[in-house]
C-alpha positions in Angstrom: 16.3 -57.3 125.7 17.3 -54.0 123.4 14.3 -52.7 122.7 16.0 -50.0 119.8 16.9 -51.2 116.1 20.2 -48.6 116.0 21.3 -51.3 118.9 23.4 -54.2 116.8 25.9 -56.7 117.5 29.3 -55.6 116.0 29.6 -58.6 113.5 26.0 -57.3 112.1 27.1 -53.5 112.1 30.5 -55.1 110.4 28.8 -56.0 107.6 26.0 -52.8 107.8 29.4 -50.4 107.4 31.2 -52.0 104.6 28.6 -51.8 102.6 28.5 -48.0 102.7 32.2 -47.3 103.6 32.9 -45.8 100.6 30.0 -43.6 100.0 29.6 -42.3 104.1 32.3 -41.0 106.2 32.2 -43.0 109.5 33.1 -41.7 112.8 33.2 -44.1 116.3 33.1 -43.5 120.1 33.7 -45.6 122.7 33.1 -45.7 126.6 31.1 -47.2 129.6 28.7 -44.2 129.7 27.0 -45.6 133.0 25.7 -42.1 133.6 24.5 -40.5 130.2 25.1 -36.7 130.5 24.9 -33.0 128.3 29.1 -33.8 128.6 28.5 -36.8 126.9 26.0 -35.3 124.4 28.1 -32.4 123.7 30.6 -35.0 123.2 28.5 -37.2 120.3 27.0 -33.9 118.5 30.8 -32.7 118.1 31.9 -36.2 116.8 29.0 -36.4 114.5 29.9 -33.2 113.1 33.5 -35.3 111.3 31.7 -37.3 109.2 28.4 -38.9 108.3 27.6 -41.9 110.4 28.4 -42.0 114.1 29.0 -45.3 116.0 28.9 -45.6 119.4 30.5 -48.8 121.1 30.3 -49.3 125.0 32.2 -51.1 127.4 30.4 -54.3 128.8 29.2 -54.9 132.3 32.3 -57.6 133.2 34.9 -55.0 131.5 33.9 -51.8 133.8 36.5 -51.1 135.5 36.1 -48.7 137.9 34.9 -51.0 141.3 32.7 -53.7 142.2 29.5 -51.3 142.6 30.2 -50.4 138.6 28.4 -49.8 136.4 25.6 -48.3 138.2 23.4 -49.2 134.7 23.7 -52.8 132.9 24.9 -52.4 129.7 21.5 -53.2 128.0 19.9 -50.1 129.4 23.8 -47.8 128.8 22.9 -49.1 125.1 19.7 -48.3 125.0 20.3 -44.5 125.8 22.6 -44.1 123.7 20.4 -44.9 121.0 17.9 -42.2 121.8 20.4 -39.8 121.0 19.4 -38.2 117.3 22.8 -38.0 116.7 23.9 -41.2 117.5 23.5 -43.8 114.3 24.6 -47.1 115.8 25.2 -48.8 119.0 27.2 -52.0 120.2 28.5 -53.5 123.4 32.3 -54.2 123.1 32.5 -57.9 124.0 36.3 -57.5 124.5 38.0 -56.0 127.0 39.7 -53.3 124.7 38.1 -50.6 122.0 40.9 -52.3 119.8 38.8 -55.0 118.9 35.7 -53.4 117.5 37.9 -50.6 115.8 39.6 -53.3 114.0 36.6 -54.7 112.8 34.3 -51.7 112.5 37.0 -49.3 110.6 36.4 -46.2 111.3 36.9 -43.5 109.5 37.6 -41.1 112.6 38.0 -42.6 116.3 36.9 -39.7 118.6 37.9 -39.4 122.3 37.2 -36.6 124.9 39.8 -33.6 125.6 40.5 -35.9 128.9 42.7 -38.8 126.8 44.7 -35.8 124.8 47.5 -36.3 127.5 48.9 -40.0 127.4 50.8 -39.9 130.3 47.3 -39.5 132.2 46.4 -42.5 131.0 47.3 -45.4 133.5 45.7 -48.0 131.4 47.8 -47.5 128.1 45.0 -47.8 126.4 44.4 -44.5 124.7 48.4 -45.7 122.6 46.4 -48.9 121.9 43.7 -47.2 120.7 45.7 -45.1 118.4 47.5 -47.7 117.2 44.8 -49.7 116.1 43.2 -46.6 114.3 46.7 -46.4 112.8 46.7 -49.7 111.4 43.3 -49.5 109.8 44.1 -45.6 107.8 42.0 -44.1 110.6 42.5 -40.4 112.1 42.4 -40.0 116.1 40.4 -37.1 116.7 39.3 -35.3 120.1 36.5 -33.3 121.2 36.9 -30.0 123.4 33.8 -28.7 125.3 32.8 -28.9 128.7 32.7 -32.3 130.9 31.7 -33.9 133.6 32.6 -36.8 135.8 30.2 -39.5 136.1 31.5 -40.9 138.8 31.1 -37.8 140.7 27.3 -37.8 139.6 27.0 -41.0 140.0 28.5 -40.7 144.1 26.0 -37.3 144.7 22.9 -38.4 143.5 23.1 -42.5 143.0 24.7 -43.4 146.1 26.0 -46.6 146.6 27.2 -46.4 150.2 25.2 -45.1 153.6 24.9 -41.8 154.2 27.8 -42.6 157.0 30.6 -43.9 154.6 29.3 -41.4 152.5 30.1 -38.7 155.3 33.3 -40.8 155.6 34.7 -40.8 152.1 33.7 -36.7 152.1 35.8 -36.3 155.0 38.4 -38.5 154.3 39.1 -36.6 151.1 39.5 -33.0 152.3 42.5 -34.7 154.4 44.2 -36.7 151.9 43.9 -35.9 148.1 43.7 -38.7 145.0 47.0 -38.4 144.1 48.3 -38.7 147.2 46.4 -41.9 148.1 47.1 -43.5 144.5 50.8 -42.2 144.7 51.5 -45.4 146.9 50.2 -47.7 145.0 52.1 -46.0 141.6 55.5 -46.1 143.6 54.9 -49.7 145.3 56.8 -50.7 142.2 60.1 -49.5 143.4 59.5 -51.6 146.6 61.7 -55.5 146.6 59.4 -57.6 148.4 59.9 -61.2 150.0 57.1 -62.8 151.1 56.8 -66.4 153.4 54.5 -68.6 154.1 52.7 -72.1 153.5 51.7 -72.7 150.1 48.0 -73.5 149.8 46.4 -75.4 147.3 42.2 -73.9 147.9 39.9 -76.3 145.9 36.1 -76.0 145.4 34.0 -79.1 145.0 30.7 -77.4 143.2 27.9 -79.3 144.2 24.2 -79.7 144.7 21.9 -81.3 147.2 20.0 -84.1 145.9 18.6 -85.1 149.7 18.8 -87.3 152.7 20.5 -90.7 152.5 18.1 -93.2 152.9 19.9 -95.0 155.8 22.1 -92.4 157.3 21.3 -88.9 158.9 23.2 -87.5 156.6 22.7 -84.8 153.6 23.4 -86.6 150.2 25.5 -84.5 147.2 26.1 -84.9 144.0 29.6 -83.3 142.4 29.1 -80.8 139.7 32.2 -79.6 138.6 36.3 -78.6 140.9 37.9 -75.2 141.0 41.3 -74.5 141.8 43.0 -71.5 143.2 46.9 -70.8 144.1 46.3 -70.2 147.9 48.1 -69.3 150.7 51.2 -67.5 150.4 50.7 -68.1 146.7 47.9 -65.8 146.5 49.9 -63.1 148.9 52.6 -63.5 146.3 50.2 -62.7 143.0 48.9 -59.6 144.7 52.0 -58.0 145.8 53.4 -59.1 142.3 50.2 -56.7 140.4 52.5 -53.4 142.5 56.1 -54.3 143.1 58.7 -55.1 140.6 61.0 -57.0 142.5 59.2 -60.0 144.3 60.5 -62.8 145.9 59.0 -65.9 147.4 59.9 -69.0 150.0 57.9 -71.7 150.8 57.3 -75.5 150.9 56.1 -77.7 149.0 55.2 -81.3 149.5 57.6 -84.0 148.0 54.2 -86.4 147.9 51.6 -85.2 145.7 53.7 -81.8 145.4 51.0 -80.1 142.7 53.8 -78.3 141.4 53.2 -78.1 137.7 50.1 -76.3 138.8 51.9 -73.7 141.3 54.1 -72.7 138.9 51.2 -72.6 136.5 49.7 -70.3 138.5 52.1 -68.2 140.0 53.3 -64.8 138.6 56.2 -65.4 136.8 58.1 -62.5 137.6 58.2 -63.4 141.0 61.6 -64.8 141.9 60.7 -68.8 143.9 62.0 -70.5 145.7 60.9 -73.8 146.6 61.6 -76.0 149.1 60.4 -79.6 149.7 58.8 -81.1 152.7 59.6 -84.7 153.4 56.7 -87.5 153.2 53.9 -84.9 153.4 51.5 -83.3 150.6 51.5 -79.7 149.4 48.9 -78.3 151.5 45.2 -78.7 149.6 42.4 -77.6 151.1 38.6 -78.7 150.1 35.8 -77.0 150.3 32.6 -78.8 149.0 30.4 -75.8 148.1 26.6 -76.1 147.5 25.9 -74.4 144.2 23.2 -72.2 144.4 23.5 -70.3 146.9 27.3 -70.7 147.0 27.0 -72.1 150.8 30.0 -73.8 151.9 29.2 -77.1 153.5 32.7 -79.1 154.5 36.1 -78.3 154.6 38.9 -81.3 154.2 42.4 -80.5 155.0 45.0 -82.5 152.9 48.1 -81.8 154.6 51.2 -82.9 157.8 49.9 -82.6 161.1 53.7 -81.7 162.6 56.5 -79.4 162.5 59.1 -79.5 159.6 62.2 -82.0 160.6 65.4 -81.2 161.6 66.5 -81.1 157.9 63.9 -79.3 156.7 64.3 -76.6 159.2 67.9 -76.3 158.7 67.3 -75.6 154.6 64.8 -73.0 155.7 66.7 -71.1 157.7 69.4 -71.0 155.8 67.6 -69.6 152.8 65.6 -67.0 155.1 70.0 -66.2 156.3 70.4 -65.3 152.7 67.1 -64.2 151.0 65.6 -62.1 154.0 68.5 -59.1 154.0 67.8 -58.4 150.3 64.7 -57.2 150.6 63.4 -53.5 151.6 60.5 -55.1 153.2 59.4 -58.9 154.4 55.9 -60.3 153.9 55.2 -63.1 156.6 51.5 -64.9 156.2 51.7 -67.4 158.8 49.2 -70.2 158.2 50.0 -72.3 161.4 50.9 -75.3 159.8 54.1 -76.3 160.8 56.3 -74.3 158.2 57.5 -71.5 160.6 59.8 -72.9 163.4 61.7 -70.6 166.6 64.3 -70.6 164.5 62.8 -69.2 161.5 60.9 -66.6 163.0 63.9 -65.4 164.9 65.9 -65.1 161.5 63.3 -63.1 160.2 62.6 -60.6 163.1 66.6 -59.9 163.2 66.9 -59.2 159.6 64.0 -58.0 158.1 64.4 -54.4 157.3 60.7 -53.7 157.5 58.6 -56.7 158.6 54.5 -57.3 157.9 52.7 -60.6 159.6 49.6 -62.4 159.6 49.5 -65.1 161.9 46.4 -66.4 160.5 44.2 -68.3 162.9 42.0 -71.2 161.1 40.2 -74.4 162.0 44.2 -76.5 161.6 45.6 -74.2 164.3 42.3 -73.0 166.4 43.5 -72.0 170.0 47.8 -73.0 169.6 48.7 -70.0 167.0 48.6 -66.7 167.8 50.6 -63.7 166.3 52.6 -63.2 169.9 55.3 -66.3 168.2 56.5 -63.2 166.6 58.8 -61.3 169.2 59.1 -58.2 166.9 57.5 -56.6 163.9 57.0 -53.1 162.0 53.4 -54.3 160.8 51.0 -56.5 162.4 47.7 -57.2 160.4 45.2 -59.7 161.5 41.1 -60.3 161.7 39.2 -59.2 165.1 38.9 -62.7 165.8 42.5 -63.1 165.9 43.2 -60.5 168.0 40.8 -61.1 170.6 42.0 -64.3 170.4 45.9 -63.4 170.8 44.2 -60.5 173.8 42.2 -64.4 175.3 39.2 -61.5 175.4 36.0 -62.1 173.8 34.0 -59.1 174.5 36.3 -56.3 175.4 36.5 -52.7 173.4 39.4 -53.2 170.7 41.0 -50.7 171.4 43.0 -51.8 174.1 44.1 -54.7 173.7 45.4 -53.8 169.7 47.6 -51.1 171.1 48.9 -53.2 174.0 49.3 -56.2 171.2 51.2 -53.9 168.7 53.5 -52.8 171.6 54.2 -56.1 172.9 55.8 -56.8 169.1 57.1 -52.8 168.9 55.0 -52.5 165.9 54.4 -48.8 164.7 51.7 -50.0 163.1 48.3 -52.2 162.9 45.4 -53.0 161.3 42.2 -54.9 162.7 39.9 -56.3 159.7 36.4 -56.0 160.8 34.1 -57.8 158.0 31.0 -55.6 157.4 32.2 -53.1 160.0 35.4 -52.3 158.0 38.5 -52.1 159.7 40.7 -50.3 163.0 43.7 -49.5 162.0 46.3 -47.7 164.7 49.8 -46.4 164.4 51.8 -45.1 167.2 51.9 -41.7 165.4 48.0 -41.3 164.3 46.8 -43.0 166.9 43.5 -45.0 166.1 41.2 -44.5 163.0 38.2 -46.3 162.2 37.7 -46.5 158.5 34.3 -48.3 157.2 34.0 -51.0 154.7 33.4 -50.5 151.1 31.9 -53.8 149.9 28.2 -54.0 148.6 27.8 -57.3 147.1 29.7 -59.9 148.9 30.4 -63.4 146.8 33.4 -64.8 149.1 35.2 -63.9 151.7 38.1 -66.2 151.8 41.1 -64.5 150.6 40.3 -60.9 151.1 42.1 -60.6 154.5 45.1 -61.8 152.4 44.8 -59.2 150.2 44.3 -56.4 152.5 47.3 -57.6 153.8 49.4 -57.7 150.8 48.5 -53.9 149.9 48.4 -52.3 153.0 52.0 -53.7 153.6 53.4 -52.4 150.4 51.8 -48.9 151.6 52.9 -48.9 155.1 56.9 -49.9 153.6 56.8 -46.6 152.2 55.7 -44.9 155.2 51.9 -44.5 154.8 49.3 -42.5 156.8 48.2 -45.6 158.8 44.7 -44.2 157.5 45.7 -43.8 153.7 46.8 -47.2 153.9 43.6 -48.6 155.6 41.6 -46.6 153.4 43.4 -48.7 150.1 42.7 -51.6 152.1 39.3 -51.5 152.7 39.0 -50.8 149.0 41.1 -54.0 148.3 38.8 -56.1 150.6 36.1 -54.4 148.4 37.5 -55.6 145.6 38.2 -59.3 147.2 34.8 -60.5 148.4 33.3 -59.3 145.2 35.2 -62.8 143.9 35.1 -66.1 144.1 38.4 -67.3 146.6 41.8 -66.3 144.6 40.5 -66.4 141.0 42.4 -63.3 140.1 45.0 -61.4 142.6 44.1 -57.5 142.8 45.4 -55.5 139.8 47.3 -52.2 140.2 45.0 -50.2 137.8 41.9 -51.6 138.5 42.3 -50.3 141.8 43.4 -47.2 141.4 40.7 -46.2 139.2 38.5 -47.8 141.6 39.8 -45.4 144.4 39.7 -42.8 141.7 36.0 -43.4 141.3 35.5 -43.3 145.3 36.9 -40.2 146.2 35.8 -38.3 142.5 
């Protein structure tokens, strides 16, 4: 609850400020302000001093966009201390994701920014140009203060830790080596990078439900349905995240001519990536249901809709052709192998031969368990998989990892590889660096399915340029981050997002 009267919803302060436009000289700020400091202060007093009534408008919560431990304060108690200020007259939280929308409505008479957001081009967002615009529009003046700042983030990181003292050490040690600019630079100039990716289209479903108890006649638990989710899976999801960095994306996979759900593929697909579909004879595009206990988000059962072979002779033959022409065209090759009959001999040969630089995922899963491992692949530049699927392609449970991911990554003379770890972060080795272990990032973990897909779909856009093996793990983990802090492939991973999220990391 706001427990100060200065705190108002913008449609009340709306109506508060017209009545007194004309008479009072109105100046607005605008910012998350997760970590209220003298920077900030200086910042309001200075503001206050170009007109009569300063309003102060913050971001909220859902809208901070600086990592999934932000902000560090809700945005009730960010509101709330901003209103102790004596120079601050009003407070709201931005319900929108932009300042646009409260300086359209609140029509300022001056919009006030730090010295920080005088250069444009240092803004990734674009946002500052929006703001101006919109100040434009409404007869406002843009106007910036210039005194001394801070970084909250970097507050934030020494004195409200949100990682262990050991990825705390890490990050500290990590950054004397590698620099923000250098680390964010890949992810700025992934967009010059063409990209094909391949792999089985997935179709992942959640059946919300809850537990109403045991049938009376059966041993068995008793649900009742509570609402569906849908999410572009698969190589879908690969395909949305690399789409968020590269320009040029291309895409090959099948779907089902029975039940083919393509309306909502396409629906749900970037559209600047380039498709291409093919159609699998007599068999559904892949779905796969998860029935999902609702309150504590516990999955229950898993039902695969989907062919139980390989693709036919036909089939195999348009494939292959397509991979003959599409493959060569690209400066790197994004193969997420889901096991499920999509990627014959033949196929995989075409690829290894004429990929230029080649990432793969051979994804182990309960479809495939114990026939699919990543050694179908007789070459590669980038091999990326979870510990369980390497110690399954090594047939060694309990052995160091060491081992048996360098003799793996030079049985398919890859240069490079990552191991994803869960909770324990990730291994990642190249034949230059040798091996690093770089530790996770995640706090608050909602889902996990999807984030290994992601780490893949990042790192490989890194590692195409010719990443550090440890930059690009590094990125990674903070993709995975990112990942598990959603639920399944409800949004890909956004270029800006994470760079400010790395930004925030290593500040």
């Amino acid at each position: 609850m706001l427990r100060n009267d200065k705190v108002k919803p913008i449609e009340e302060l709306t109506e508060l400020l017209d009545r007194i436009r004309t008479d009072k000289k109105i100046v607005l700020c605008h910012g998350v302000f997760d970590l209220l400091h003298v920077g900030h202060i200086r910042h309001f007093e200075h503001a206050k001093k170009l007109g009569d009534i300063l309003v102060v408008t913050l971001t909220a919560d859902r809208y901070v966009n600086k990592g999934p431990h932000r902000p560090a304060f809700p945005e009730d108690l960010r509101a709330e201390s901003l209103a102790a200020l004596d120079c601050v007259d009003y407070v709201a939280i931005n319900r929108w994701p932009l300042a646009t929308e409260p300086i359209e409505r609140l029509r300022p008479h001056v919009y006030v920014k730090g010295s920080d957001y005088k250069d444009k081009d240092d803004d990734r967002t674009g946002g500052i140009t929006l703001e101006e615009n919109a100040v434009r529009s409404i007869g406002g003046e843009l106007a910036f203060t210039d005194d001394i700042t801070f970084s909250a983030s970097n507050l934030i990181n020494r004195h409200l830790p949100v990682f262990s003292s050991e990825v705390s050490d890490y990050i500290a040690e990590f950054s004397s080596r590698h620099s923000i600019d250098e680390v964010t630079g890949y992810l700025e100039n992934a967009k010059s990078v063409s990209v094909l990716v391949i792999g089985e289209a997935i179709i992942d479903e959640y059946r919300y439900c809850e537990a109403i108890g045991k049938s009376s006649k059966e041993p068995m638990l008793a649900m009742r349905h509570l609402s569906t989710e849908k999410f572009a899976g698969g190589i879908l999801a690969v395909g949305n995240h690399v789409a968020s960095f590269a320009d040029s994306v291309g895409l090959v996979t099948f779907l089902g001519t029975e039940e083919t759900q393509e309306s909502f593929v396409r629906e749900h697909l970037n559209n600047e990536i380039s498709q291409t579909f093919l159609y699998r004879k007599d068999a559904p595009t892949i779905v796969k249901q998860r029935f999902v206990e609702n309150y504590f988000f516990t999955k229950m059962l898993d039902i695969y809709q989907m062919s139980a072979g390989t693709l036919d002779a036909d089939d195999n033959a348009r494939l292959c052709a397509t991979l003959e022409e599409s493959v060569p065209r690209f400066d790197a090759v994004v193969v997420v192998d889901f096991g499920h009959g999509m990627m014959s001999h033949e196929a995989i040969d075409i690829i290894c031969d004429k990929a230029r630089f080649l990432a793969v995922n051979a994804q182990s899963n309960a479809g495939n368990l114990g026939y699919h491992t990543i050694s179908r692949y007789p070459r590669a530049d980038y091999i990326c998989m979870a510990e369980n699927e390497m110690r399954l392609e090594a047939r060694d449970r309990h052995s160091e990892l060491y081992g048996m991911t360098e003799k793996v990554a030079r049985q398919l003379n890859a240069r490079r590889a990552s191991v994803t770890r869960g909770k324990h972060g990730s291994l990642c080795y190249s034949e230059e660096e040798g091996f690093v272990e770089i530790p996770a990032f995640a706090g608050r973990v909602v889902d996990r399915m999807g984030a290994g897909d992601a780490y893949l779909s990042v790192t490989s856009l890194c590692l195409a340029q010719d990443a550090p093996i440890e930059v690009a793990g590094f990125i990674g983990n903070a993709v995975g981050a990112q990942a598990v802090a959603t639920v399944g492939n409800r949004e890909p991973v956004q270029r800006v997002p994470l760079i400010r999220h790395i930004e925030h990391i290593l500040k």
